[in-house]
Structures are given as structure tokens and as C-alpha cells.
C-alpha positions in Angstrom: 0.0 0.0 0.0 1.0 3.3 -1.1 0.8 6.5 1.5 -2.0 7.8 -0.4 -4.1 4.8 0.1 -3.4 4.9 4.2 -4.6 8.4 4.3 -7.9 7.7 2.0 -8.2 4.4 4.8 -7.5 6.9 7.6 -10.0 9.7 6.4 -12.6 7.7 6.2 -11.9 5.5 9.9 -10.3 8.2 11.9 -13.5 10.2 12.4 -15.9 6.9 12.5 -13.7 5.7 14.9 -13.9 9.3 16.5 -17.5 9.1 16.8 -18.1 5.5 18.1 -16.0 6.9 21.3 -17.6 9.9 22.2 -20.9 7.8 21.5 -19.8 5.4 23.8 -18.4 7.8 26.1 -22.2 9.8 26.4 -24.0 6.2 26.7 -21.0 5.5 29.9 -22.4 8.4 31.4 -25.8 8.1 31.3 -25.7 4.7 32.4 -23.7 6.2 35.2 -26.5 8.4 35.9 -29.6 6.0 35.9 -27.9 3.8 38.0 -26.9 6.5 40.7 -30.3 7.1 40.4 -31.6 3.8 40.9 -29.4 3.1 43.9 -30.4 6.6 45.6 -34.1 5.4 45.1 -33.2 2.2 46.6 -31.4 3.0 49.4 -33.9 5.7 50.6 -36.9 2.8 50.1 -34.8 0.5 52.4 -34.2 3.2 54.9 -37.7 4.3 54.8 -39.0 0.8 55.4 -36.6 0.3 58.3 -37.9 3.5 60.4 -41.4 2.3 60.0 -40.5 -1.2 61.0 -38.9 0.4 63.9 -41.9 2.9 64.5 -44.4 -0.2 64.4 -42.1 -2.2 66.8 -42.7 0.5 69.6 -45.0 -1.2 72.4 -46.8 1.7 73.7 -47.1 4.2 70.5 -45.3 7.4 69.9 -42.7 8.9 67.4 -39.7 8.5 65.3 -37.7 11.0 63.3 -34.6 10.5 61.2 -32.1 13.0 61.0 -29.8 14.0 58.0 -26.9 16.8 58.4 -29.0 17.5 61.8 -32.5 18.4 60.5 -35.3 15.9 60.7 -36.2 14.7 57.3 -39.2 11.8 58.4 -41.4 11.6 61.0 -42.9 8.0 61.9 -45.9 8.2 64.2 -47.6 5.1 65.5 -51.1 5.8 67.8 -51.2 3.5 71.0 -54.2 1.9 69.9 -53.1 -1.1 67.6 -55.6 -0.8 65.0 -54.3 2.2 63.2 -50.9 1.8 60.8 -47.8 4.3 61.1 -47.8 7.5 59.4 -44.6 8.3 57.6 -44.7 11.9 57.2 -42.1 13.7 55.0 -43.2 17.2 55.2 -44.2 16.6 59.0 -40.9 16.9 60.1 
């Protein structure tokens, strides 16, 4: 092969080649993202479900908060009476 034909070969592939890695590169990062996302979701499900387990477990009724960076972010409540469920309250705290 002649130099001429590696740079017709090159001028074509270079900027394909170009293009499947910044494709690649964008669909890296969005994967990235949704899966943050996913996991963020997932954790705060599991969190969630663990303060009303606690809130339920309480014998005599009353309240649990969980704290992040020191303000309270949920409030449990569980009456004394055993037929009603536990509030989780978001925007009670």
C-alpha cells in the first residue's frame, strides 16, 4: 500500500472511529447516571421501610424521626391503639 491509500483508509476511519467513542463515552455516562439514580431510590426505600419497621415495633405508640446533616427529614408516628398503621410523614418533620 501506497501512503495515499493509508490516508484515504484513515480519512474515512479516523473520524468513525472518532465518533463511536464519544458515543460510547455519552452512553457511559448516562448509564452512570440512571444507576446513581436507581441506587439513591433504593437506598432511601430501604431506609424508609426500616424506620417504620422500627416505629411499628414501639409497644406503647409514639414517634420516630430520622435526621440528616442535623434536621429531621421523616417523621414515623404510630397511635397507641393497635388498629391504626404508622404514618410516615415527610413534610411533618
Amino acid at each position: 500500500m501506497t501512503w495515499l491509500e493509508w490516508m484515504g483508509a484513515g480519512g474515512i476511519s479516523i473520524p468513525v472511529l472518532l465518533l463511536a467513542y464519544f458515543a460510547l463515552r455519552r452512553t457511559k455516562s448516562a448509564l452512570e447516571m440512571c444507576l446513581q439514580v436507581f441506587l439513591h431510590t433504593r437506598t432511601e426505600r430501604e431506609h424508609r421501610a426500616t424506620m417504620i419497621a422500627m416505629a411499628a415495633a414501639l409497644p406503647q405508640g409514639g414517634a420516630a424521626a430520622r435526621f440528616e446533616q442535623g434536621q429531621p427529614t421523616w417523621l414515623f408516628y404510630k397511635h397507641s391503639e393497635p388498629g391504626p398503621r404508622v404514618i410516615a410523614s415527610r413534610e411533618a418533620a
